[in-house]
Backbone bond lengths (Angstrom), bond angles and torsions (degrees), N, CA, C in turn:
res aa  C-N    CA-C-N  psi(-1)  N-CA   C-N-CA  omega(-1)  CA-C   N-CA-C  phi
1 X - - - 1.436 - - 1.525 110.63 -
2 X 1.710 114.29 -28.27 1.533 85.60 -163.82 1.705 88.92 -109.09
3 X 1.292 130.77 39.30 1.433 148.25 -179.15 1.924 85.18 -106.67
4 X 1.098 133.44 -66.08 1.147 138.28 -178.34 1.662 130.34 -48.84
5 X 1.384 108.83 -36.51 1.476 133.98 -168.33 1.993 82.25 -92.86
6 X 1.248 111.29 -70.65 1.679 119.51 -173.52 1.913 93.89 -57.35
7 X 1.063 160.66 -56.63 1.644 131.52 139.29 1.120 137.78 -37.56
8 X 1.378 143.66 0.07 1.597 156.34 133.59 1.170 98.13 -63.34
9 X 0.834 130.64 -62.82 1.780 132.17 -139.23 1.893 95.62 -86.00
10 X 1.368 106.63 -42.46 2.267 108.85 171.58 1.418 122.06 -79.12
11 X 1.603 106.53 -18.05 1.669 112.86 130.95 1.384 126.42 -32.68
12 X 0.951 108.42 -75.65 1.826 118.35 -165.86 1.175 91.81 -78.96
13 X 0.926 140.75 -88.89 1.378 136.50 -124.84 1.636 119.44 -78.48
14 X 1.139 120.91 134.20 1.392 128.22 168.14 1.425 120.75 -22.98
15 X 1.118 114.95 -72.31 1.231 126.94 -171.30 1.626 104.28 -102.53
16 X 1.467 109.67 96.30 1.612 102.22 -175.62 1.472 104.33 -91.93
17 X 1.423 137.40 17.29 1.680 151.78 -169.96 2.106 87.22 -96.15
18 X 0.927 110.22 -37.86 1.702 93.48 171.97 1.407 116.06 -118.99
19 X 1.191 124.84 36.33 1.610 118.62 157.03 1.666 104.10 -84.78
20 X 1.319 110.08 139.06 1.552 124.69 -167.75 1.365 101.26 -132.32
21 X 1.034 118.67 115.71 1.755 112.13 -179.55 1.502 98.64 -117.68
22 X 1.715 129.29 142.97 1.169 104.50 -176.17 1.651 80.06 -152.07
23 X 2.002 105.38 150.20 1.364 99.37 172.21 1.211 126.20 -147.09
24 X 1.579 100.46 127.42 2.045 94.72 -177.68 1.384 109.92 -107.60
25 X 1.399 84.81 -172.46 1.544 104.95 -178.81 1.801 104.65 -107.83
26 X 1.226 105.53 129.02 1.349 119.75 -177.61 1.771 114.67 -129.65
27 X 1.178 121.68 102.01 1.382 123.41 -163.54 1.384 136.49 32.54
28 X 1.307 129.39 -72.66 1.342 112.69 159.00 1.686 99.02 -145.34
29 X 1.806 93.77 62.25 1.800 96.86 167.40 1.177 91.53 -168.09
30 X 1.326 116.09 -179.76 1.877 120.48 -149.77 1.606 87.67 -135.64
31 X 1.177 123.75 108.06 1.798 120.30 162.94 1.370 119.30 -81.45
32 X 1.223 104.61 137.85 1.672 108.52 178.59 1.850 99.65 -111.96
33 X 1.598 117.67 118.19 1.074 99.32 166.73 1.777 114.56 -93.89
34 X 1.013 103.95 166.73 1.858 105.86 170.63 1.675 102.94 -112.39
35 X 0.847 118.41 -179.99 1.129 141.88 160.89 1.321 121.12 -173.56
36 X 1.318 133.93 159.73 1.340 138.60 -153.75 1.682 94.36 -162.57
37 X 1.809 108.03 167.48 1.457 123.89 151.18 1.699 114.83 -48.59
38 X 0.898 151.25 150.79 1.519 150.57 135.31 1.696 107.38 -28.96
39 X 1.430 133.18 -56.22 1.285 128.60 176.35 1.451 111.21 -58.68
40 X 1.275 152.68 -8.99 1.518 157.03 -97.59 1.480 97.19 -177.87
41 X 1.560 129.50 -34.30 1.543 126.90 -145.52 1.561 69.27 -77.94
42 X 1.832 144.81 -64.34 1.701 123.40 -118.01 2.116 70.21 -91.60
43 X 1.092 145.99 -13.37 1.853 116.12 -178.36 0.956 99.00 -69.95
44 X 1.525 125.08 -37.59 1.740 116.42 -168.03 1.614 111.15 -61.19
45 X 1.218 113.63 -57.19 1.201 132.51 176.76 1.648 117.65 -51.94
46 X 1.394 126.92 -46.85 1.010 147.84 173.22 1.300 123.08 57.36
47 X 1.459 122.18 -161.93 1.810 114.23 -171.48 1.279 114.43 -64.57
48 X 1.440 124.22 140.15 1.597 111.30 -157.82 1.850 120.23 6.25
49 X 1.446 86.18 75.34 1.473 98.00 162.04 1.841 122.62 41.85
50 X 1.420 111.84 14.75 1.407 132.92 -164.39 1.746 80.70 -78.51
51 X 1.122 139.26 -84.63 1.750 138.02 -147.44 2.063 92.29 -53.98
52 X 1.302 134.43 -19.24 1.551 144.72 -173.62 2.001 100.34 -78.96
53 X 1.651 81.18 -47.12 1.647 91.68 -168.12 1.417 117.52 -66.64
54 X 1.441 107.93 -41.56 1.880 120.70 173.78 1.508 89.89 -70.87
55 X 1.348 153.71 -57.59 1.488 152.57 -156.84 2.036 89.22 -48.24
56 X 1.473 96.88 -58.63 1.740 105.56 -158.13 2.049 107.83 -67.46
57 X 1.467 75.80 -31.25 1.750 81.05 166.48 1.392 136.45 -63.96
58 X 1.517 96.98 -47.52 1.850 113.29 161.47 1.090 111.32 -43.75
59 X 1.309 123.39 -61.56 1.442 156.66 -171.01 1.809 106.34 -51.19
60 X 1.197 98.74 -46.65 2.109 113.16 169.74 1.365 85.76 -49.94
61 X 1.311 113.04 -96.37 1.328 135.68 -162.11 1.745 123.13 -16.16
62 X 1.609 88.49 -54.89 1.317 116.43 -174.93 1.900 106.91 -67.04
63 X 1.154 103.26 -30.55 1.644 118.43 -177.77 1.802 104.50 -96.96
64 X 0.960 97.70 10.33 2.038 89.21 -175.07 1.765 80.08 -114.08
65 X 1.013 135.43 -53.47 1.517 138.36 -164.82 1.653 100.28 -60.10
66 X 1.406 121.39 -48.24 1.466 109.58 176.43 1.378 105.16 -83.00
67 X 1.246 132.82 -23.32 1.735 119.72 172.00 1.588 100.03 118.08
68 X 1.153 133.74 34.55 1.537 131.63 -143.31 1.760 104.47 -163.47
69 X 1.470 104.35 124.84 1.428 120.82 173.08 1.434 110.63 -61.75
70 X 1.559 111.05 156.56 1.632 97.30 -171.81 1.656 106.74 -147.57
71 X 1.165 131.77 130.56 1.326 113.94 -178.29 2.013 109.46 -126.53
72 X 0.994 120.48 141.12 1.877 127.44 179.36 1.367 93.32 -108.05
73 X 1.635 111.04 129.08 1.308 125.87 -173.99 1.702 97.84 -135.13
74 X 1.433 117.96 111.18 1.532 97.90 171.12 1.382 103.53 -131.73
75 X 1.539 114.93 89.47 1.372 130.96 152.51 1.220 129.70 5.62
């Protein structure tokens, strides 16, 4: 999952040398953080937050097939 979100995210963004995707385990759900450049954070995010919303959706999908809660956090 966070191989998938970290290929979305070097898609978009300008500068794909600082996208950082990193992922733990947090009680009984798995966090994916993002991180990006500052110039890069509003493409990821996109027009009302729609390019964030398809990311968290993949991200469902991708977490119902292994059996596992999933959360996108981008700081």
């Amino acid at each position: 999952m966070k191989e998938l979100i970290e290929y979305i995210a070097r898609s978009i963004a300008d500068d794909p040398a600082a996208v950082v995707v990193t992922e733990t385990q947090e009680e009984d759900r798995v966090v994916i953080r993002l991180e990006v450049a500052p110039d890069d954070k509003g493409k990821v995010i996109g027009r009302q937050g729609r390019v964030v919303q398809a990311m968290r959706t993949l991200l469902r999908v991708a977490a119902v097939k292994k059996g596992v809660r999933v959360n996108l956090e981008i700081p």
